[in-house]
C-alpha positions as CSV (number, residue, x, y, z in Angstrom):
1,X,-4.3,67.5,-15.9
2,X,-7.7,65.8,-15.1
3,X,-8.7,67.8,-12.1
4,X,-9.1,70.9,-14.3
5,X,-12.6,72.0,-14.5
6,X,-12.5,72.8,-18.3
7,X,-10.9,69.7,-18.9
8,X,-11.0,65.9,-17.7
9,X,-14.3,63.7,-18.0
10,X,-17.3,65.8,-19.1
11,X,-20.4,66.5,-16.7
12,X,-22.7,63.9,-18.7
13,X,-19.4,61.3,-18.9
14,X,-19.1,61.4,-14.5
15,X,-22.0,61.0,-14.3
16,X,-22.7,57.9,-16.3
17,X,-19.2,56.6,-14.1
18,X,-21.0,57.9,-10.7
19,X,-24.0,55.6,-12.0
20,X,-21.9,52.8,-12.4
21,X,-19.6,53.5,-8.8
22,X,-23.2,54.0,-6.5
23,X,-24.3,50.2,-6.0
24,X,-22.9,56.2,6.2
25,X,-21.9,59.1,10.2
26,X,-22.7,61.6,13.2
27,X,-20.0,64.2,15.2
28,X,-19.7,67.1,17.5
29,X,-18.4,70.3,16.6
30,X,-14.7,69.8,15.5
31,X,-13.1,66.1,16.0
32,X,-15.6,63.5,14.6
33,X,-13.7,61.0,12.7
34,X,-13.3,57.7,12.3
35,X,-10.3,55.9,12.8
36,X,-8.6,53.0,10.5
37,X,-8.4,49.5,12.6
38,X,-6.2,46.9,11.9
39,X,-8.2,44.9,9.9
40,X,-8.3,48.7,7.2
41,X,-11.8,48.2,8.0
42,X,-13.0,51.7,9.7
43,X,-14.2,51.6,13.2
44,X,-17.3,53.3,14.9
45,X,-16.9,57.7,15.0
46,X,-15.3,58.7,17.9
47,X,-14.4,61.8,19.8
48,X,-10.8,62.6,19.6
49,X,-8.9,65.8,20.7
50,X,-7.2,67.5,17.8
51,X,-4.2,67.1,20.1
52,X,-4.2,63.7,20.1
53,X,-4.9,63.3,16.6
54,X,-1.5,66.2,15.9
55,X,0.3,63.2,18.2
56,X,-0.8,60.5,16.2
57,X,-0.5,62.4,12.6
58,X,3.1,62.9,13.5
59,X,3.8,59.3,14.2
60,X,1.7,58.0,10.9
61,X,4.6,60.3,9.2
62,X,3.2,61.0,5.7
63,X,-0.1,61.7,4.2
64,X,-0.8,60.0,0.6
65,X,-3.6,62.2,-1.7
66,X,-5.3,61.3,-4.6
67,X,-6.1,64.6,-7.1
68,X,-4.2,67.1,-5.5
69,X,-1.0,67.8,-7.1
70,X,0.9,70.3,-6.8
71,X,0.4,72.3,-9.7
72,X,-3.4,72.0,-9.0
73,X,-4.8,75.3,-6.7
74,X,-1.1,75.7,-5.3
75,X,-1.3,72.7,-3.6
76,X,2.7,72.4,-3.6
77,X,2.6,74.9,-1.0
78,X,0.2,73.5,1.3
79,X,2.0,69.9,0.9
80,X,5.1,72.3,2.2
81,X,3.3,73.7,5.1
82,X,2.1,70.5,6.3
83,X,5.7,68.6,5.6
84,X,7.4,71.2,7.5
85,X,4.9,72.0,10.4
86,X,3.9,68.7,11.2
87,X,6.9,66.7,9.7
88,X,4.0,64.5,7.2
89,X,6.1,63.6,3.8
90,X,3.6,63.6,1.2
91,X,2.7,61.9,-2.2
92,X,-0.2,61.9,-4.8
93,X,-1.5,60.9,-7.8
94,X,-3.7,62.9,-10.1
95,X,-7.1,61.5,-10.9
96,X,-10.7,62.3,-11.2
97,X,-13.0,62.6,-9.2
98,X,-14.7,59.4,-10.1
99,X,-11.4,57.9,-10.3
100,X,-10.7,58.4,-6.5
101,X,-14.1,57.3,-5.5
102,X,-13.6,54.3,-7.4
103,X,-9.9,53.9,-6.1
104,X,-10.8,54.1,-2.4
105,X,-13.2,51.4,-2.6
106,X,-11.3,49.0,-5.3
107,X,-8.5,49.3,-2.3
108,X,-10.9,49.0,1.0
109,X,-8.7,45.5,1.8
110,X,-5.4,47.1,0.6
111,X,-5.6,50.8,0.8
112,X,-2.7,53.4,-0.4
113,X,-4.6,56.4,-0.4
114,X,-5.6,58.7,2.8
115,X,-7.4,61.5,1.2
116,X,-8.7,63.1,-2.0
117,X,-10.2,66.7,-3.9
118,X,-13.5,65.7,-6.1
119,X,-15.8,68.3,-7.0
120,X,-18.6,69.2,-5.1
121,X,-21.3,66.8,-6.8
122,X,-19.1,63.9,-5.9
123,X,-18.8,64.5,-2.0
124,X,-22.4,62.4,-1.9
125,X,-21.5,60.2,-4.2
126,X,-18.6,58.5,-2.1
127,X,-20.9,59.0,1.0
128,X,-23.2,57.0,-0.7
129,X,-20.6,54.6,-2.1
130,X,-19.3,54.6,1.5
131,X,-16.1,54.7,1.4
132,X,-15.4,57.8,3.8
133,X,-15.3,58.9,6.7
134,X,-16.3,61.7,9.2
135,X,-14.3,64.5,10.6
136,X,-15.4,68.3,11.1
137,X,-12.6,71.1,11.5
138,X,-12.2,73.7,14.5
139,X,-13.8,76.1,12.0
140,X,-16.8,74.1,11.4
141,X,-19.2,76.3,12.0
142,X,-17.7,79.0,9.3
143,X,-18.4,76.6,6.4
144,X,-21.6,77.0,4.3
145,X,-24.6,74.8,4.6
146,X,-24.1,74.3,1.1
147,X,-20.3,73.6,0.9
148,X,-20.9,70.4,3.3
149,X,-22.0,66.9,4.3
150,X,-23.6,68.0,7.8
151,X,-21.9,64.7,9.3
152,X,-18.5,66.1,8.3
153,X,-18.0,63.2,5.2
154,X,-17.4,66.3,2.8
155,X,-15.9,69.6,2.8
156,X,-15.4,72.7,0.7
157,X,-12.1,74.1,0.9
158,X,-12.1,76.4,-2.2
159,X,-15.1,77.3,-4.6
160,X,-14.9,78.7,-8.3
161,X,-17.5,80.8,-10.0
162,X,-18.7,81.2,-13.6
163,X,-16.6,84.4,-15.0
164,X,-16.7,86.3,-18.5
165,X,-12.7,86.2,-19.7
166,X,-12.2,89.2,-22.5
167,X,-9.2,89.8,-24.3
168,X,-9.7,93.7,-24.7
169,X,-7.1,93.9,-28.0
170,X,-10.4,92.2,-29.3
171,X,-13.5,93.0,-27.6
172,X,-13.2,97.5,-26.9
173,X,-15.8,97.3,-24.1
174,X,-15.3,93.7,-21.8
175,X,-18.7,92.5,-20.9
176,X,-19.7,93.0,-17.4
177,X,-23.6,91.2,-17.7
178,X,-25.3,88.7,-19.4
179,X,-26.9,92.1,-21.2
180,X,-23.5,93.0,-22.5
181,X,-22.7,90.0,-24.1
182,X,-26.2,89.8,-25.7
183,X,-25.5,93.3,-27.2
184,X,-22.2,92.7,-28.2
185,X,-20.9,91.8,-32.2
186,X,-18.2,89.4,-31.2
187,X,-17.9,85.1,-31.0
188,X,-18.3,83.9,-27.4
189,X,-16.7,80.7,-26.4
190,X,-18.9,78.3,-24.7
191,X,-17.0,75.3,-24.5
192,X,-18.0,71.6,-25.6
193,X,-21.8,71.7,-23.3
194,X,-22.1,68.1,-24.5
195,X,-19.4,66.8,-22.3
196,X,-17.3,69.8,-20.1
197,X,-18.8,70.5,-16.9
198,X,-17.5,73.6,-17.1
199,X,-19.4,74.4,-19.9
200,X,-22.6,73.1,-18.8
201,X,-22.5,75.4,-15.4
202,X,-22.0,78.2,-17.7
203,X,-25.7,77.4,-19.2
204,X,-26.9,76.9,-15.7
205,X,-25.5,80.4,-14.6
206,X,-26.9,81.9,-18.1
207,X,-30.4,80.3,-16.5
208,X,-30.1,81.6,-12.8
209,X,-29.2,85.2,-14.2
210,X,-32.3,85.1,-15.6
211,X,-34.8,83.2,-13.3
212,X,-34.4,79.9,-14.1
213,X,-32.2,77.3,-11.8
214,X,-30.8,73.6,-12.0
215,X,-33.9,72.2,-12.8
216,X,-35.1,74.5,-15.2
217,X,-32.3,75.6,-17.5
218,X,-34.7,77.1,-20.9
219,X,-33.5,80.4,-19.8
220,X,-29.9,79.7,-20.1
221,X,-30.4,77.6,-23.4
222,X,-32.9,79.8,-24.6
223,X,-29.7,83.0,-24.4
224,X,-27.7,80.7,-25.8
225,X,-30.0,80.0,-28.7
226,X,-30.6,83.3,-29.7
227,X,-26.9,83.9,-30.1
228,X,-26.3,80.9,-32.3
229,X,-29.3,82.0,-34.4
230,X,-26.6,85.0,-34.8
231,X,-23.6,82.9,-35.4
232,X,-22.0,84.4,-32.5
233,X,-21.1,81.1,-31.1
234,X,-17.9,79.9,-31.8
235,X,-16.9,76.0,-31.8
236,X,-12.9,77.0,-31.4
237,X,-11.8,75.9,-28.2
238,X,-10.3,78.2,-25.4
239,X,-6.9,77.1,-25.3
240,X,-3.9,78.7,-23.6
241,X,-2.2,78.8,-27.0
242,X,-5.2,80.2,-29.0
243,X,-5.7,82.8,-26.2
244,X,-2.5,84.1,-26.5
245,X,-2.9,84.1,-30.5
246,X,-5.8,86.4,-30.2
247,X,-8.2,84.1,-31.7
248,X,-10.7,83.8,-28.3
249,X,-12.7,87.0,-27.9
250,X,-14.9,86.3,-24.8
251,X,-15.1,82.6,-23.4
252,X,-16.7,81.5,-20.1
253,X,-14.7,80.3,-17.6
254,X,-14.5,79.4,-13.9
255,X,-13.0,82.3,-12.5
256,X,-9.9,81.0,-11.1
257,X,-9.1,79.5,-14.4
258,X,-9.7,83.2,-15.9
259,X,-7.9,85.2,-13.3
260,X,-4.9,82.5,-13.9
261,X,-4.9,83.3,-17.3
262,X,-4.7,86.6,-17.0
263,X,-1.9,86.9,-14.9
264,X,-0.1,84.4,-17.4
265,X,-0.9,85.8,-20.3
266,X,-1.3,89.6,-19.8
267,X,-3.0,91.5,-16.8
268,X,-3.7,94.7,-18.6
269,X,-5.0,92.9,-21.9
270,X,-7.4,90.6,-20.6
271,X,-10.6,91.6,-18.4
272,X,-12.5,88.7,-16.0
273,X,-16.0,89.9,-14.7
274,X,-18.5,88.0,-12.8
275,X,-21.5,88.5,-14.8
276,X,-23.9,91.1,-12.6
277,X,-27.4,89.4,-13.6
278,X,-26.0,86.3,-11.6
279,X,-23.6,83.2,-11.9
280,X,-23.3,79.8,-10.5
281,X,-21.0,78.8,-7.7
282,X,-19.1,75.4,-7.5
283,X,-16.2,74.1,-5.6
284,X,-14.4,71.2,-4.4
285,X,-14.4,69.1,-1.4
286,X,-11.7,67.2,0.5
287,X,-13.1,63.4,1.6
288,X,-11.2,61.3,3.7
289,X,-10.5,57.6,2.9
290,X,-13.1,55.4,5.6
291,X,-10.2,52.8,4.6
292,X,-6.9,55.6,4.9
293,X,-3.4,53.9,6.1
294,X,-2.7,57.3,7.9
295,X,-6.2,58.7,8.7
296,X,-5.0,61.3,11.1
297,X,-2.9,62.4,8.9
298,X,-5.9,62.9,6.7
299,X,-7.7,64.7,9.1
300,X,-5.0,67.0,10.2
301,X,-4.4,67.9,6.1
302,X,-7.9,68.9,6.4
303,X,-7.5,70.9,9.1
304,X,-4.5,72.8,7.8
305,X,-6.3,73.6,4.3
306,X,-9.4,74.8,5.7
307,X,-7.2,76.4,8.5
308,X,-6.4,80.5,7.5
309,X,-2.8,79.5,5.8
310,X,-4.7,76.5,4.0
311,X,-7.0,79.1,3.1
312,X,-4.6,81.5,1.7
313,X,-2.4,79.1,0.1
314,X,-5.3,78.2,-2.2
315,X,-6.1,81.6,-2.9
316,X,-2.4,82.3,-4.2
317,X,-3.5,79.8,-6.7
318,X,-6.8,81.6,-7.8
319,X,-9.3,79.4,-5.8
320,X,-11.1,81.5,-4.0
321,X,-11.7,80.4,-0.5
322,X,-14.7,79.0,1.3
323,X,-14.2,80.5,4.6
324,X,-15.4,84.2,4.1
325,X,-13.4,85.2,7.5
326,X,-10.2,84.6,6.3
327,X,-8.1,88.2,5.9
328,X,-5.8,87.5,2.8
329,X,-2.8,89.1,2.7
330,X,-3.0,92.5,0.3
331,X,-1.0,90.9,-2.8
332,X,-2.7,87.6,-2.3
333,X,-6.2,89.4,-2.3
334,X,-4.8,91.5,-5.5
335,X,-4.9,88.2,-7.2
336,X,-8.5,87.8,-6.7
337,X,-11.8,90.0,-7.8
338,X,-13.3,92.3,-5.7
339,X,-16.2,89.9,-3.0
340,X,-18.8,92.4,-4.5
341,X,-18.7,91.1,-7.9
342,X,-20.1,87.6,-6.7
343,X,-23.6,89.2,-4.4
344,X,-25.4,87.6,-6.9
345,X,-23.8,84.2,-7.8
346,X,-25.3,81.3,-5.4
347,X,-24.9,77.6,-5.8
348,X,-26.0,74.3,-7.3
349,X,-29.4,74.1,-4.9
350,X,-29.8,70.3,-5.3
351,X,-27.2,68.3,-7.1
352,X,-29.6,65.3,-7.4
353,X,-32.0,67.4,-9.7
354,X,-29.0,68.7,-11.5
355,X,-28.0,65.2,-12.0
356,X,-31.0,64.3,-14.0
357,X,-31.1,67.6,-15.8
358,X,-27.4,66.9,-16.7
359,X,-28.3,64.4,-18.4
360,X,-30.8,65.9,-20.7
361,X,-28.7,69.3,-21.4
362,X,-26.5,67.7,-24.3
363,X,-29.6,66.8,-26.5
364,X,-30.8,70.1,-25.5
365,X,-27.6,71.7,-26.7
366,X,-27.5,70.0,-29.8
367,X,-31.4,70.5,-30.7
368,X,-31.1,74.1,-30.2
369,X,-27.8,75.4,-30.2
370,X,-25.5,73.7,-31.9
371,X,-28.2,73.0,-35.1
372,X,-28.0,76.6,-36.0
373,X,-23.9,76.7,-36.1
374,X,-23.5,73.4,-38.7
């Protein structure tokens, strides 16, 4: 699947394609958007009631997504919500986040596609590239500062956060802190830093547990360094199948990944703890098409996800959801870890300095990680 965080193109590998894709927006409170013309070419924002847009969603009939299947954040339920609620047929096709930047503007004369899912670094990226447009939800206000574009190009719907995943038949006490796994005598599974985003927010949350942040990331490669010097990294990758062979003693993963795995593999043998010292926060944003053949569709499949069943449906799936009001149900919350493990995880702060770090953390890795484990 490309959309996976541990998988797909690597942090350093998007961004040379966001280089390469980069060569713009106002609202009120909850319907902002603006509208496909004729000529696909979108026209100026306007006001419209989310009545209106429900009326004209219904007689657009289907919404077409790009990186949002449905075995992605249970997607396949929210695609069955909005099919039988609104009566909107839906079809996608799995991509990258690059990919469906790059898609919406190789199509602005032709366009197929109404709405995609990129991670959260991307959302400026295809504001920048301009190829969306604007629309804020009812629930506006309840979104982060962080978790969106302030003109309503990009929005949050779910957010993951750096986790320790322990298989207990291995490790006897699961780490619950960046101290714990420092003390520990067991491999720990980074992931490849050199290319997998996800591996490279797990040195950024090793640096915001202790002091540093996206620009300055020798605390997290410094904790990473000392346990090479140990041999207690291990180069083995974190695979369902290795997992389940008992060859992966603690590995960091996005939580939803971990909490996923767990449930698949055994809930009583593995552990997933958000690391107390502190963690890093990502998510993924919805951005409409400026260019979508259905764009109230698109707006109303925004509305529904970030809507409390949208909400819950992504948390059935592990993602954890952005709005903090939303009451999930008792066995959807069971899936989930306690909102007290994350009081001291916190976002990306500015994803244009991470950009430029990013691009220096693979030499970094390999200088003074990776030297000591050859």
């Amino acid at each position: 699947m490309k959309k996976r965080w541990h998988k797909g193109t690597g942090m350093i590998l998007t961004l040379a394609l966001v280089t390469a894709l980069s060569a713009c927006s106002g609202g009120s409170k909850d319907t902002t958007a603006g509208t496909a013309a004729a000529n696909n070419n979108a026209s100026a924002p306007q006001t419209v009631s989310l009545e209106d847009i429900t009326k004209l969603a219904k007689e657009e009939g289907q919404v077409v997504s790009v990186g949002m299947p449905d075995n992605w954040a249970n997607w396949k339920e929210t695609w069955a919500d909005i099919l039988s609620t609104y009566g909107l047929k839906h079809t996608d096709t799995d991509m990258s986040s690059a990919e469906e930047i790059a898609k919406f503007d190789a199509e602005k004369n032709k366009p197929t596609a109404d709405i995609g899912d990129v991670g959260i670094a991307f959302g400026p990226v295809a504001v920048d590239k301009g190829v969306t447009q604007p629309y804020k939800t009812a629930n506006w206000d309840e979104i982060p500062d962080w978790a969106k574009d302030k003109d309503g190009h990009w929005v949050v719907g779910y957010q993951g956060t750096i986790s320790f995943f322990t298989d207990k038949n291995l490790v006897k006490n699961a780490p619950k802190s960046w101290e714990d796994l420092k003390n520990g005598d067991y491999k720990i599974i980074v992931g490849d830093v050199t290319k997998a985003a996800q591996a490279q927010m797990a040195v950024v949350a090793a640096a915001y547990a202790f002091g540093g942040d996206e620009k300055n990331i020798e605390p997290g490669i410094a904790f990473f360094e000392e346990l090479a010097k140990k041999g207690r990294i291990s180069l083995s990758e974190a695979s369902v199948a290795n997992i389940e062979k008992g060859e992966v003693p603690v590995t960091l993963l996005w939580d939803f990944n971990a909490l996923g795995y767990r449930d698949q593999l055994g809930k009583d043998r593995f552990d997933v703890a958000i690391p107390k010292e502190g963690s890093v926060v990502g998510g993924y944003a919805t951005i409409i098409n400026k260019y979508a053949p259905h764009p109230n569709a698109a707006k109303l499949a925004r509305e529904f996800i970030l809507s409390d069943e949208g909400q819950i449906n992504l948390a059935k799936g592990y993602a954890r959801p952005i709005r903090s009001s939303v009451k999930l149900p008792d066995d959807v919350a069971a899936k989930l870890l306690p909102q007290e493990e994350y009081a001291n995880a916190k976002p990306i702060g500015d994803y244009k300095v991470w950009e430029e770090t990013a691009k220096k953390l693979p030499q970094l890795w390999q200088e003074r990680v990776l030297v000591h484990l050859n």
